[in-house]
C-alpha positions in Angstrom: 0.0 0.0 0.0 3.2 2.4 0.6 4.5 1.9 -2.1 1.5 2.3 -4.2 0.8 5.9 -2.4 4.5 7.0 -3.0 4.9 6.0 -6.7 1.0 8.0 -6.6 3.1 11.1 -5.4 6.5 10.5 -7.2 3.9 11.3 -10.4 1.8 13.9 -8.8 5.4 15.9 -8.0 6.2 15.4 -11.9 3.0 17.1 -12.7 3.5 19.5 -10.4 6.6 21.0 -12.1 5.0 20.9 -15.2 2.2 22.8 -14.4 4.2 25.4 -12.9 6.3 25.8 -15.4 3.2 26.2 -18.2 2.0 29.5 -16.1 5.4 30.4 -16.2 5.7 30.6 -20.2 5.0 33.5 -21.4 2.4 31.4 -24.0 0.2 31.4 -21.5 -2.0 33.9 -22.2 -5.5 33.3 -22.3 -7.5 33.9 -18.9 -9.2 30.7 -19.2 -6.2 28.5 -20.0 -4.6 30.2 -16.9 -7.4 29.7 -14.1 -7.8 25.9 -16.1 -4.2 24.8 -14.6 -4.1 27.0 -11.6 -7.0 24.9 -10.7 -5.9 21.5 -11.7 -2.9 22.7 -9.8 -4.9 23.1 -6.6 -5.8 19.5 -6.8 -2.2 18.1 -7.0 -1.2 20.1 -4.0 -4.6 19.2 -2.5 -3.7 15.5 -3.2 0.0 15.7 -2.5 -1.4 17.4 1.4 0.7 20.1 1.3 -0.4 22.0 3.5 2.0 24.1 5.2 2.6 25.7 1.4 -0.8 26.4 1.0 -0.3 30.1 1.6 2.5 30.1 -0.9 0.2 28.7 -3.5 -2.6 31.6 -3.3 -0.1 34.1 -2.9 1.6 32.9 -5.7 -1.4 32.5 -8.5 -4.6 33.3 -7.2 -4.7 36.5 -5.3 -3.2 38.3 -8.3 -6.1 37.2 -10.9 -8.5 37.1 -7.5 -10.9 35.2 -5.8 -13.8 35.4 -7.9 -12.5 33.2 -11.0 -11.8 30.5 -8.7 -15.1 30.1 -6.7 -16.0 27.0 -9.0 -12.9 25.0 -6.9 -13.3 23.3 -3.8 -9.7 23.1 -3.5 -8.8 26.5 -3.8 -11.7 27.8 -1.6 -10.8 24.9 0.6 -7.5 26.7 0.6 -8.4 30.2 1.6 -10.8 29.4 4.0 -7.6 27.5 6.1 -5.6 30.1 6.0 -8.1 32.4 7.6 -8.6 29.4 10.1 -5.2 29.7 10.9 -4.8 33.5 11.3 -8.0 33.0 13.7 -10.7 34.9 11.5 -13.1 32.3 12.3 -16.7 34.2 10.4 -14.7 34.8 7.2 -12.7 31.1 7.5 -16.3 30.0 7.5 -17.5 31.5 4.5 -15.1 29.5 2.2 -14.8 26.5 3.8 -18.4 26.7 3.3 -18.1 27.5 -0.5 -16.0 24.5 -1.2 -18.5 22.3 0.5 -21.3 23.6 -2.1 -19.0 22.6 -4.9 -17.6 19.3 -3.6 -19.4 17.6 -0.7 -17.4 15.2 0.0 -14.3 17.2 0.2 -13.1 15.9 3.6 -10.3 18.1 4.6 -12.8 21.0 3.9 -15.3 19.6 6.2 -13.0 18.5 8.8 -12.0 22.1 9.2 -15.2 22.8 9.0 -15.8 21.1 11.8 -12.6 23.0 13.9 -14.2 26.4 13.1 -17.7 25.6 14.5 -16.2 24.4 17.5 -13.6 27.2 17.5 -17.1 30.0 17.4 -19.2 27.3 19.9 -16.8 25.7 22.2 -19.0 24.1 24.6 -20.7 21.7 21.7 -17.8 19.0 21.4 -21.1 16.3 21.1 -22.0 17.8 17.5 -17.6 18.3 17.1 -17.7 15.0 17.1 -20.4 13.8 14.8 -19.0 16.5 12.4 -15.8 14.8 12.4 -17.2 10.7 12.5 -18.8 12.2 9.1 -15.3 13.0 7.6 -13.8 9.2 8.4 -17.8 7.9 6.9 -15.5 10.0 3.8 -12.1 8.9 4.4 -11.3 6.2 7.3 -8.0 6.8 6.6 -7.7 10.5 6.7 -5.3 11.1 10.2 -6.1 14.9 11.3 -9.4 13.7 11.5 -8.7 10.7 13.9 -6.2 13.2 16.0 -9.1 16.1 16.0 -11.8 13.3 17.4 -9.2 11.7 19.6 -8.7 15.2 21.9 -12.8 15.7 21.4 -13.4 12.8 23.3 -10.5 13.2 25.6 -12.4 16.5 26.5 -15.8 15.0 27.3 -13.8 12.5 29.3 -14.6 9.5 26.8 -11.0 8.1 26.9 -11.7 4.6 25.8 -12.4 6.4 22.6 -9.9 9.0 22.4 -7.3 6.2 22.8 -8.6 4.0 20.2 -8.4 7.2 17.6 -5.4 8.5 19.2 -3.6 5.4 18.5 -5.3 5.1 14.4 -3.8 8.4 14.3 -0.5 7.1 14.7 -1.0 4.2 12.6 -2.0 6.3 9.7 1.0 8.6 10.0 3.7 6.6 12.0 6.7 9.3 11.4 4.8 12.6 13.0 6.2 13.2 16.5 3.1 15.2 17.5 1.1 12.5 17.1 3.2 10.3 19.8 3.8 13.4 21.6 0.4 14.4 22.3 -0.4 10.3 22.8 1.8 10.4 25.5 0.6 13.4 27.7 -3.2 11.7 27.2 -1.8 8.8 29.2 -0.5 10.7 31.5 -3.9 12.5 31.8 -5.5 9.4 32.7 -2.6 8.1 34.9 -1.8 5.5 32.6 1.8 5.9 32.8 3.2 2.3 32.5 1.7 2.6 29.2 3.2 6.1 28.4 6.7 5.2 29.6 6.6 2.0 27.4 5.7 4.3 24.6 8.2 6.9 25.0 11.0 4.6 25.2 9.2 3.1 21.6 9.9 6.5 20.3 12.9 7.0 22.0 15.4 5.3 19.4 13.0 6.4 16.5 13.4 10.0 17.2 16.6 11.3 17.2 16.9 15.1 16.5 17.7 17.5 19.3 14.1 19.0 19.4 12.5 15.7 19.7 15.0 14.2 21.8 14.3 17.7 23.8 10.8 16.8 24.5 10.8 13.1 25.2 13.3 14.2 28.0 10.2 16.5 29.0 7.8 13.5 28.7 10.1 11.4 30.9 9.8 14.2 33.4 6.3 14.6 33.2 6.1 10.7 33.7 8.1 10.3 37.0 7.1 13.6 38.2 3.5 12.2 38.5 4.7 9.4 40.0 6.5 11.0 42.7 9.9 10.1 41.6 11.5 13.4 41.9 14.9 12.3 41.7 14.3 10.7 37.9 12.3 13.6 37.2 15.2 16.1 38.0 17.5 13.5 36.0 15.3 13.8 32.9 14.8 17.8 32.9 19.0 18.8 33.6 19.0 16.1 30.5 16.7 18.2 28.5 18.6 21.2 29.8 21.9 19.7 28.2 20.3 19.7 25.0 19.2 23.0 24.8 20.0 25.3 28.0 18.0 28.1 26.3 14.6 26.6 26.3 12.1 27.7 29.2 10.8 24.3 30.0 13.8 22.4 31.2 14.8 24.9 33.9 11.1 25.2 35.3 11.1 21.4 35.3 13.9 21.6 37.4 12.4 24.0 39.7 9.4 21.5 40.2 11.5 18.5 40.7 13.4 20.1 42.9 10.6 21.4 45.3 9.6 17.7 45.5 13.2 16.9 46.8 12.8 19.7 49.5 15.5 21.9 48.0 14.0 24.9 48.1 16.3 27.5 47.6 17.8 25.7 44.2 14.7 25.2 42.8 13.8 29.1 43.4 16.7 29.4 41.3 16.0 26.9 38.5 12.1 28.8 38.0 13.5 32.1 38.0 16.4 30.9 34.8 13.9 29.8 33.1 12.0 32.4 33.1 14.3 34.9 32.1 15.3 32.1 29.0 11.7 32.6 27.9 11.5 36.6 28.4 14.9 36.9 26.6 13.0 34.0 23.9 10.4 36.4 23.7 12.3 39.6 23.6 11.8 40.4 20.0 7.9 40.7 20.7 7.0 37.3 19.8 4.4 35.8 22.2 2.5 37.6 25.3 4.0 35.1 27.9 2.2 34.5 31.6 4.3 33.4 34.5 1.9 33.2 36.8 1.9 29.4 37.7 5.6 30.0 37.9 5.3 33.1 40.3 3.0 31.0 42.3 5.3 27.8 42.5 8.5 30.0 43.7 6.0 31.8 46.2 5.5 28.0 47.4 8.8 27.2 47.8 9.4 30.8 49.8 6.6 29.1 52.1 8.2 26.1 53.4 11.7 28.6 54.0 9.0 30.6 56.0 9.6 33.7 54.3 6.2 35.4 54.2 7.4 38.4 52.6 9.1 36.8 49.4 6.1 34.3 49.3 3.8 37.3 49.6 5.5 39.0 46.9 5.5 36.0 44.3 1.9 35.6 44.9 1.2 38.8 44.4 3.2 39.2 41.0 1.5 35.8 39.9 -1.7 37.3 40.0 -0.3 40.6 38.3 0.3 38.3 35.4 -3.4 36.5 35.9 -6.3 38.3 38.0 -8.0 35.0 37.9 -5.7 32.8 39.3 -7.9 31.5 42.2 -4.0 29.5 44.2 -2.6 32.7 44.4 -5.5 34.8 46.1 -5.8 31.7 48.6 -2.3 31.8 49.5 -2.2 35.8 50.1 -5.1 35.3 52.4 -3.5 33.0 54.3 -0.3 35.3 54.8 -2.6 38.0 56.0 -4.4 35.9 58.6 -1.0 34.9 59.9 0.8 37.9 59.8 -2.8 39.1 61.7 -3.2 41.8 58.6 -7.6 41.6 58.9 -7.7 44.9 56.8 -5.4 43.3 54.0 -7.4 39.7 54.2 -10.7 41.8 53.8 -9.2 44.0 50.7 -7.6 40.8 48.4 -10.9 38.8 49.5 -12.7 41.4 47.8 -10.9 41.3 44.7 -10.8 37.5 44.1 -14.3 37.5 44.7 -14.6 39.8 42.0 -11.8 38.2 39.8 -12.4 34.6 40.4 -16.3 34.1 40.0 -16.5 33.7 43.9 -14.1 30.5 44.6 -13.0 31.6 47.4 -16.2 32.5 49.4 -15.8 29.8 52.1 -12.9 31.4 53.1 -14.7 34.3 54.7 -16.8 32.0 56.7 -13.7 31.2 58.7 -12.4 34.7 59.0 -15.9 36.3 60.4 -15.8 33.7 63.3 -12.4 34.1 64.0 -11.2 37.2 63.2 -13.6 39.7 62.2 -14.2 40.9 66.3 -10.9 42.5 65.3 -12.6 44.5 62.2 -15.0 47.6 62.8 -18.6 47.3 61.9 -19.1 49.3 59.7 -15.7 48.1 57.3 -17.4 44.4 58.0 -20.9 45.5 57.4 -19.5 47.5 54.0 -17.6 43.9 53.2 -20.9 41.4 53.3 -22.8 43.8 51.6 -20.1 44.0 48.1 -20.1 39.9 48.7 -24.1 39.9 48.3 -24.3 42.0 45.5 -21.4 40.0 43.7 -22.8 37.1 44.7 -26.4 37.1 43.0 -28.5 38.4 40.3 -31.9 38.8 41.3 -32.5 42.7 42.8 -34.8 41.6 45.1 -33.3 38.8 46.6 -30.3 41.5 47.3 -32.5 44.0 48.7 -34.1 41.4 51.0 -31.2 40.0 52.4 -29.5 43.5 53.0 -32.2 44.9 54.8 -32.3 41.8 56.9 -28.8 42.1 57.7 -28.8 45.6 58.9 -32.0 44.9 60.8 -30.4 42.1 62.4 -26.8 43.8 62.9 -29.0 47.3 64.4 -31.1 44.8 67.0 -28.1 43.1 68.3 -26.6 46.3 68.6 -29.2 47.8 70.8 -29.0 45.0 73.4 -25.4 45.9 73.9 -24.1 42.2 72.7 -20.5 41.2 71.7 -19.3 42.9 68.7 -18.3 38.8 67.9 -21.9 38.2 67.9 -23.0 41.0 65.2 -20.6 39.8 63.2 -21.6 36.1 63.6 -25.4 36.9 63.2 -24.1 38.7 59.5 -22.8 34.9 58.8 -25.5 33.5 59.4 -27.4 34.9 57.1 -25.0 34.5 54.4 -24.5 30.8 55.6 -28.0 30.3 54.9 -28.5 32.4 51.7 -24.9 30.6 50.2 -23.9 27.4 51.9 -24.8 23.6 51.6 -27.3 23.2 54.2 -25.4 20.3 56.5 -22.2 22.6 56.3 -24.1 25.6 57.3 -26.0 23.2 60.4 -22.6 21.8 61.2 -21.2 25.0 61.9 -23.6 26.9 63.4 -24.3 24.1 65.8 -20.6 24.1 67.0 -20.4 28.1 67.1 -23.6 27.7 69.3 -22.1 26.1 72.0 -19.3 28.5 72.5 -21.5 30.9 72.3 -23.5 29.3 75.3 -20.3 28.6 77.0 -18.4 31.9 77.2 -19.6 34.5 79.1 -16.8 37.1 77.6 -17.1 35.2 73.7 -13.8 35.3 73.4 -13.0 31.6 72.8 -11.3 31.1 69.6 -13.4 28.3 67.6 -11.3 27.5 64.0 -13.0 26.0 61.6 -10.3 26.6 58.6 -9.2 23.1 57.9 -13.4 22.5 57.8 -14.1 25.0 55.2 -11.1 25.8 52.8 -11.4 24.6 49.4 
């Protein structure tokens, strides 16, 4: 069958030349003869998959005759609308990919990118991303990007029997791409498969040889024992990786995170912050935006366990700098504060990962407004709870309601000259039973009763941290 298909392309590359070279005589006059072989020529490439020259092809002898004597070809529309999927212009990609299905049907690269773009402009509808792609293999069985595109669209809706049959047909279809393998390999790892992905990278191991390659099967070795727990190998495999190429990012954060499994802290600060200057410096000519924040947050980690609140305050502080989202980082900040006894500061970055991180954090503040919030004034706390309602729901009335209720509450309490820790605690019950699961909220309450019951002053501490956090 391989030899069939190469003697197939051996006398599509033959044809190739001699097309080009007819629209290169000057003979070549007449529109219609022109467009004739420019379009047969689309089909060769088309045939030949030549993808990444695609771009090269239009440039070359479509866009100066123009788009609108070629809408007749399913290749050639085929072709443009790729190269707007590539360049992310997912409407106008569309458009064309969309023309060459009205001409040719069963044009199955066309509809497998078809397929990509919907998914690109609907994300959350992998079902139909699927069916879209099972009808390009009802085309072609044997068509490879199709197999890979289904293979991660079932890894994402967590059908990884699937994924692994289509992953591995991938493969078999197109046995000498590393990215095939590559991505292969981090799926078993995904599903903690990783006799299976060891066994495979040592398969590709001997059969991939060039730096790059070599470069990233060190990574996947990493990736392997790092799971594992076996920071030692781990470490081996990325100073390995590093020895191939000591300019690339990865090896030296790899490092970093083998390093804080081993417990040496201060090294593996060292080993995050190279490599992230190797990517900055990468990315000095204006390349990529680049994010450190996962790295930020792993050196504030490691500033942790030397108990060095300040660097680890600062690290989390710059991770989320480079990602307001980044729910680690607030939760780490916030536990800083409470042990550095900073209420004011807990209150202030509470407020802004509630309104960065879609409210991930709330159960935190359950845990602060018992323990800590006597130390707050009333009005700062009152202020607080009310920003957390009105982040925290929609409905108008349902806000109004339970604001009113809270200053009713927090005003009667008030008046019968009770502990400040019981205004505050009366405020929490009401958000406890507004916002949290009904036998966590019982659970609580019922053990905050009884010190209530039990102290005259209200002073006992009560902590209910390793309860609540997330």
């Amino acid at each position: 069958m391989f030899k069939k298909e190469q003697s197939q392309n051996i006398r599509l590359e033959q044809e190739r030349l001699i097309l080009e070279n007819q629209l290169k005589e000057v003979k070549v006059d007449a529109l219609k003869d022109k467009v004739g072989i420019i379009q047969r020529l689309s089909q060769v490439y088309f045939e030949l998959d030549l993808k990444s020259e695609y771009q090269g092809f239009l440039d070359k002898f479509v866009t100066p005759l123009g788009y609108d004597y070629f809408t007749n070809s399913s290749e050639i529309m085929f072709f443009i609308g790729l190269g707007l999927f590539q360049d992310f212009k997912y409407k106008e990609s569309q458009f064309y990919i969309s023309k060459s299905l009205d001409v040719n049907p069963q044009n199955y690269k066309a509809l497998n990118t078809l397929a990509c773009v919907q998914v690109e402009l609907n994300p959350q509808q992998k079902q139909e991303y699927i069916q879209n792609l099972k009808l390009v293999l009802d085309i072609k069985e044997d068509y490879y990007r199709a197999h890979f595109n289904i293979a991660t669209a079932y890894e994402d809706v967590k059908q990884f029997q699937n994924a692994k049959y289509h992953y591995k047909r991938a493969i078999e279809l197109n046995p000498d791409l590393f990215k095939l393998y590559y991505t292969y390999i981090y799926f078993l790892i995904s599903i903690n498969n990783f006799n299976e992905a060891l066994e495979t990278i040592k398969q590709i191991e001997v059969k991939f040889t060039e730096n790059q390659q070599m470069y990233d099967i060190y990574q996947l070795y990493f990736q392997c024992y790092f799971e594992l727990n076996q920071y030692d190998i781990s470490y081996k495999y990325a100073q390995m990786s590093v020895q191939i190429d000591p300019e690339q990012f990865s090896g030296h954060v790899n490092s970093g995170n083998a390093l804080f499994g081993l417990g040496q802290y201060e090294k593996a600060i060292q080993c995050i912050q190279t490599g992230i200057q190797k990517k900055l410096k990468d990315n000095s000519k204006g390349k990529d935006i680049v994010s450190f924040n996962i790295e930020h947050y792993n050196i504030g980690l490691c500033y942790l366990q030397l108990n060095q609140l300040d660097n680890a305050l600062q690290s989390f502080e710059k991770s989320i700098k480079e990602d307001k989202t980044y729910n680690s980082s607030y939760k780490q900040i916030m536990k800083i504060y409470l042990q550095k006894q900073n209420y004011p500061g807990f209150l202030d970055i509470f407020e802004q990962s509630v309104l960065n991180t879609q409210n991930k954090n709330k159960s935190l503040i359950v845990s602060f407004i018992i323990d800590h919030g006597f130390q707050i004034p009333v009005s700062r706390i009152e202020n607080f709870m009310q920003k957390i309602i009105l982040s925290s729901v929609n409905n108008n009335v349902i806000i109004n309601s339970i604001h009113k209720q809270m200053i009713e509450e927090t005003a009667k309490i008030q008046q019968q000259m009770k502990s400040k820790k019981q205004i505050y605690y009366s405020i929490y019950q009401l958000l406890g039973e507004k916002y949290l699961r009904i036998s966590q909220t019982l659970q609580i309450l019922t053990s905050y009763e009884k010190i209530i019951q039990n102290s005259i002053q209200f002073q006992q501490k009560y902590s209910i941290w390793d309860l609540l956090i997330d």
